[in-house]
C-alpha positions in Angstrom: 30.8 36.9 6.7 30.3 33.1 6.1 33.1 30.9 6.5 33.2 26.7 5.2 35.8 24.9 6.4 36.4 21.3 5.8 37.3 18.1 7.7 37.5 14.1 7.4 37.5 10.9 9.3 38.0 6.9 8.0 35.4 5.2 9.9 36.2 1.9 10.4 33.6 -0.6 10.6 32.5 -3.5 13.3 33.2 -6.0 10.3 33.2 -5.9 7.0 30.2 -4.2 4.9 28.7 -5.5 1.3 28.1 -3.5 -1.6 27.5 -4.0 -4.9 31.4 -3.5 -5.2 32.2 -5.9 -2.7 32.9 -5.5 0.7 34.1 -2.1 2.7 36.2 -2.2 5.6 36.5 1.2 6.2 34.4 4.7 4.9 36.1 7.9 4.5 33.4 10.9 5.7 34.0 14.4 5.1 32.1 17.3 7.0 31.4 20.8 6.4 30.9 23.4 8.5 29.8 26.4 8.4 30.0 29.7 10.7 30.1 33.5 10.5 33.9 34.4 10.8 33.7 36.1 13.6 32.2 33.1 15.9 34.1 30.1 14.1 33.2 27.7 17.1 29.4 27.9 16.2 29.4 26.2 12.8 26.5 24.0 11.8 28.1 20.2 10.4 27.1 18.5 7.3 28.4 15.2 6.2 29.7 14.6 2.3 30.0 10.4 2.4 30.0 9.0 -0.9 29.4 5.5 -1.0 31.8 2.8 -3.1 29.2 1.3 -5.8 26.0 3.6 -5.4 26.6 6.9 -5.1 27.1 9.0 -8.2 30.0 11.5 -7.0 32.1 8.2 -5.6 35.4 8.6 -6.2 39.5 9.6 -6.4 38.1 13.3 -7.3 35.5 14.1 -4.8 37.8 15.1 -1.9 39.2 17.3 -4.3 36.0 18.8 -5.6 34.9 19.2 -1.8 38.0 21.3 -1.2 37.5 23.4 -4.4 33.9 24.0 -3.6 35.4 25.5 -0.1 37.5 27.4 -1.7 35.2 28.9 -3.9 32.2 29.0 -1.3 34.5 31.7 0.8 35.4 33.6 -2.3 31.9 34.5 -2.5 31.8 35.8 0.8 28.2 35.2 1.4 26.4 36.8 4.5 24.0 34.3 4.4 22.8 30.9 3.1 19.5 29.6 3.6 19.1 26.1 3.3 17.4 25.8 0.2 20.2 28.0 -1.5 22.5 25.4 -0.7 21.4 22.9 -3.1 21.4 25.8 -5.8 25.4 26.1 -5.4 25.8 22.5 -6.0 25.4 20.6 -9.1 22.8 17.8 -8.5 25.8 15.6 -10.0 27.0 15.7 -6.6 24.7 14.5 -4.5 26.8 13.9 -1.3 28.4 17.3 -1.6 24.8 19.0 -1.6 23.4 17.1 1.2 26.3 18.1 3.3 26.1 21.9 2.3 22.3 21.7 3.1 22.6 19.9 6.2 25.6 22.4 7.3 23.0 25.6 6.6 19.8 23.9 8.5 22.2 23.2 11.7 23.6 26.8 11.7 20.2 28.3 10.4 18.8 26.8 13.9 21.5 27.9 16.3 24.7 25.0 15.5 23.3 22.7 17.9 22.6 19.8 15.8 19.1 20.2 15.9 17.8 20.8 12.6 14.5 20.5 13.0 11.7 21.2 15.9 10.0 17.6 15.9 9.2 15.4 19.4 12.2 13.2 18.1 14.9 16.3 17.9 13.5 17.5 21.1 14.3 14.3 22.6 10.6 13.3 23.8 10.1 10.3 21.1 11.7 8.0 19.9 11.7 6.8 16.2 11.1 2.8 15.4 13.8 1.7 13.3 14.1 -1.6 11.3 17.0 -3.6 12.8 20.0 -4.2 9.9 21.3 -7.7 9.5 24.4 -8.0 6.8 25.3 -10.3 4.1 27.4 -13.1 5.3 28.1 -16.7 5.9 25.0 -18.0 7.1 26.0 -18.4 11.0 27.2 -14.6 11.2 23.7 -13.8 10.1 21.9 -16.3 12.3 24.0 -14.7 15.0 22.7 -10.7 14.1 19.3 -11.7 14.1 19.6 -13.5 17.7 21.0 -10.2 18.8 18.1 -7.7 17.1 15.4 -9.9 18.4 17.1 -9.9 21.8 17.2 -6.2 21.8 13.7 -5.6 21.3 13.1 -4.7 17.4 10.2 -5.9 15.8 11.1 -5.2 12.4 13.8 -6.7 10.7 15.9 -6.3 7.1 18.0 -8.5 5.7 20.5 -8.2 2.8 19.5 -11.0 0.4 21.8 -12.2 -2.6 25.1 -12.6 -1.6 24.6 -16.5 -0.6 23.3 -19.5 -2.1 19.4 -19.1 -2.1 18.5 -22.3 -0.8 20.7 -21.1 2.2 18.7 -17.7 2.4 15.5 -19.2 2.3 16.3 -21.7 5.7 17.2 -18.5 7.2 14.3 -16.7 6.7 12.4 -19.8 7.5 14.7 -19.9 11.3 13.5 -16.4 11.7 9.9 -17.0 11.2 10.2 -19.8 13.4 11.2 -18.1 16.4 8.7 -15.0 15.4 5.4 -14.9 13.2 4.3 -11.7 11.2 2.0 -10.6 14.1 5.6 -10.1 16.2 8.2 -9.4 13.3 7.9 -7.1 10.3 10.5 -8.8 7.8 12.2 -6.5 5.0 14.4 -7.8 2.4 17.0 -5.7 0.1 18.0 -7.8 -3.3 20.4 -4.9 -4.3 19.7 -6.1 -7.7 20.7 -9.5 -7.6 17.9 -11.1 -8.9 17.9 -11.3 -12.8 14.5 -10.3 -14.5 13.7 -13.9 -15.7 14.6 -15.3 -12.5 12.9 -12.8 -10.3 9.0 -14.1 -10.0 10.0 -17.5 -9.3 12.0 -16.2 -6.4 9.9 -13.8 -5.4 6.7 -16.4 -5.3 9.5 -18.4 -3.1 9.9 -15.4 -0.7 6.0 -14.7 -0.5 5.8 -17.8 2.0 7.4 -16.0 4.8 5.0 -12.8 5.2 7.6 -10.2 3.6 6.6 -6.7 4.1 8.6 -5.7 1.2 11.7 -6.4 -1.6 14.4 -3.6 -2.5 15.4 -3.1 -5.6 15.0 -7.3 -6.7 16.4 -6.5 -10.1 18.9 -3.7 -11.2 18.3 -0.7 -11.8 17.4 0.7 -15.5 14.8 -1.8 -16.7 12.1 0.0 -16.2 9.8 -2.4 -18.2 11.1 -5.4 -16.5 10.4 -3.8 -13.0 7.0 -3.0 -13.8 6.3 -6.1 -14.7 7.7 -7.7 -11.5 5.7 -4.6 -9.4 2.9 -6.2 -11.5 3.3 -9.6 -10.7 5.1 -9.9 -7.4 3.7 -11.5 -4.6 6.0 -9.4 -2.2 5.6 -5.8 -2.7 8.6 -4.3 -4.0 10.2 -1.0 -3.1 12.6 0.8 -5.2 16.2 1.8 -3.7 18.9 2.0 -6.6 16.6 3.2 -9.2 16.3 6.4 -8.0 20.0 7.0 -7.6 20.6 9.9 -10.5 17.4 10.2 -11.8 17.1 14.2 -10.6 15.0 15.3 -13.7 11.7 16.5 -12.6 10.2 15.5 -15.4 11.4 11.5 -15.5 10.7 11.3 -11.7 6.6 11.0 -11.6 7.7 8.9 -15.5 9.3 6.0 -13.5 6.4 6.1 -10.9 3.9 6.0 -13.4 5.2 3.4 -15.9 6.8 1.0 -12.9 4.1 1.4 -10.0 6.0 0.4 -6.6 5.0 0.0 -3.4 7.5 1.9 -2.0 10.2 4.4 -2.4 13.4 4.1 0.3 14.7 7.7 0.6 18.3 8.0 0.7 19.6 11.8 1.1 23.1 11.6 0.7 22.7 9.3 -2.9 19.3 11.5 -3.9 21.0 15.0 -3.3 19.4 16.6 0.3 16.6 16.5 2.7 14.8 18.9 0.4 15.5 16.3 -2.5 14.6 13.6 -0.3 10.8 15.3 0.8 10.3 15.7 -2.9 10.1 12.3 -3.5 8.2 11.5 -0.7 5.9 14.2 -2.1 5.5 12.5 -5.3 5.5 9.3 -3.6 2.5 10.9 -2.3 0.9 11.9 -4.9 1.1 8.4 -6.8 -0.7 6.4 -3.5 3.0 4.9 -2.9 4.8 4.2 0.3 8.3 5.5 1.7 10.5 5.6 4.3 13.9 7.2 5.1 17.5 5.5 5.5 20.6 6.0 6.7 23.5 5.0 3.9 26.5 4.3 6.3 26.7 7.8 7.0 28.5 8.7 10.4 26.5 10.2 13.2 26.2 13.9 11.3 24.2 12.5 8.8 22.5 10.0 10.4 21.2 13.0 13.2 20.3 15.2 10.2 18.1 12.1 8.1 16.6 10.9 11.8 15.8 14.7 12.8 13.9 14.8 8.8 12.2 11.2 9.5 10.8 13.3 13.2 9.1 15.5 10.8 7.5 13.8 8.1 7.5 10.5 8.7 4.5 8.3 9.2 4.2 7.6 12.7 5.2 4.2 14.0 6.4 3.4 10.3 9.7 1.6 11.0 12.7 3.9 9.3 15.9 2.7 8.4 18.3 4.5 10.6 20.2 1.6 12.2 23.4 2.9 11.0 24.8 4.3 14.0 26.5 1.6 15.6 28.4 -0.1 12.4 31.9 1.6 13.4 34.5 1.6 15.9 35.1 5.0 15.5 32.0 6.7 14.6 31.7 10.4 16.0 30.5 10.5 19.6 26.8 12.0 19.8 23.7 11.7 22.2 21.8 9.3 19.5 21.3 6.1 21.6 18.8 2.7 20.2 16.6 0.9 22.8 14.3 -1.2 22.4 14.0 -1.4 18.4 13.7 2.7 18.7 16.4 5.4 17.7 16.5 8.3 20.4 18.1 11.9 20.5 19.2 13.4 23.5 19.6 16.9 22.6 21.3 17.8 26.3 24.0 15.0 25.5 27.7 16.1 24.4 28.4 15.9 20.4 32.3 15.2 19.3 33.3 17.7 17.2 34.8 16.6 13.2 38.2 16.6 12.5 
């Protein structure tokens, strides 16, 4: 018989993280996991993280919900659960909740030893090239990350944009690009939506000047109209983050490709409900001639493993992911995930440390 159980750790971060609610100094993960009841010790981990100010299940009720859900998982008393049941016992209104219960039934589907998938990256023979993350700040502690990526070898960069003065943003892109042209640094930039619609070409034209691979989200999300005009227009090409957050209707999802026309789609599983949610879109993304990639969304090392081990499968080979996350906390959970050289690598021999 299946068991769920339930755990949770505050992670407490290196310094101080922005989001559209302001800064985080902590993130409170819970995990599942899931076993037969007669072999508890072999459970397969998934990770439920909300985040403050994106994700749609944020908030006082989720741990309770999360604890309900257990309840009521091992009153079914289920012999088995296949991964792609998991999402059907969760309502897509919880996004987190469903990754977590997906992830936990991949892990334990493949033997509960944190390889999910059967990839060169899970199998610990390849690494996967990762943008390196540089946060909002004053403008020294951000001159100050990017001396430290470069130094550590990664070739692709993204920097939060919109939190300082843009005169000051602009002389620090400028600093970058004058230690490293775009034939030795792949730049990314993430508005978060802080760029107001009539504002947003004029900045964007300012941007262009600095060889930007891409913009997320420059304007908020749910002006449709007003992005497609700025996909339209923009001199950058923009990539949507925040406007697929809650928009889980089949029917609307090839609708806002069609009528906005990105470049790209950034894949987050724990805010878009799953892996399988997650491929979907890539699918579509597909389908449309658009460009994704995966990231990581402060997740602790469980979900970060399970997004990396997807981004093994499917990604596009040498397409730079954004699975930096790993090393934000002081407390994350120990696992064999190490970064070298602007690349994320799993050692699958290497000790994982267990939730709770």
């Amino acid at each position: 018989m299946l068991q769920l159980r339930s755990a949770s750790r505050a992670l407490r971060f290196n310094f101080p993280a922005r989001t559209s609610r302001g800064a985080l100094t902590e993130h409170l993960v819970h995990y599942l996991l899931l076993s037969d009841t007669a072999t508890p010790e072999q459970a397969g981990w998934g990770e439920a993280a909300p985040l403050a100010g994106l994700s749609p299940d944020y908030g006082p009720a989720f741990a309770a919900t999360l604890e309900g859900f257990v309840r009521e998982f091992n009153r079914r008393q289920l012999r088995e659960l296949l991964p792609h049941e998991a999402a059907e016992l969760v309502g897509p209104e919880w996004p987190a909740l469903r990754f977590a219960l997906e992830t936990a039934a991949l892990d334990y589907q493949h033997g509960a030893r944190r390889q999910l998938y059967n990839n060169a990256f899970s199998r610990g023979e390849a690494g996967l090239p990762i943008n390196g993350l540089v946060w909002m700040g004053d403008a020294d502690f951000m001159r100050e990350q990017i001396e430290a990526k470069l130094a550590a070898g990664f070739d692709c960069l993204k920097l939060k944009i919109g939190g300082l003065d843009f005169a000051t943003e602009l002389r620090i892109l400028a600093d970058i690009r004058a230690q490293a042209g775009p034939d030795r640094l792949t730049l990314r930039v993430d508005a978060n939506g802080a760029f107001a619609p009539a504002e947003a070409l004029g900045k964007l034209d300012q941007l262009a000047r600095f060889d930007l691979h891409s913009i997320e989200q420059p304007i908020a999300a749910g002006q449709w109209a007003a992005m497609a005009e700025v996909c339209r227009h923009s001199p950058v090409p923009v990539a949507l983050d925040e406007e697929l957050i809650g928009l889980t209707d089949p029917a609307r999802q090839p609708e806002l490709l069609e009528q906005v026309r990105p470049a790209y789609l950034v894949l987050k599983p724990t805010l878009l409900g799953g892996l399988a949610a997650s491929q979907q879109w890539a699918t579509l993304a597909d389908s449309h001639g658009i460009g994704w990639w995966l990231t990581s969304a402060l997740e602790s090392n469980v979900g970060l493993n399970a997004i990396s081990q997807l981004a093994g499968t499917v990604a596009l080979p040498g397409f730079a992911q954004g699975l930096g996350t790993g090393q934000l906390y002081h407390n994350n959970l120990a696992a064999p995930l190490s970064i070298e050289g602007g690349q994320l690598h799993y050692h699958p021999a290497g000790v994982w440390e267990a939730p709770g």
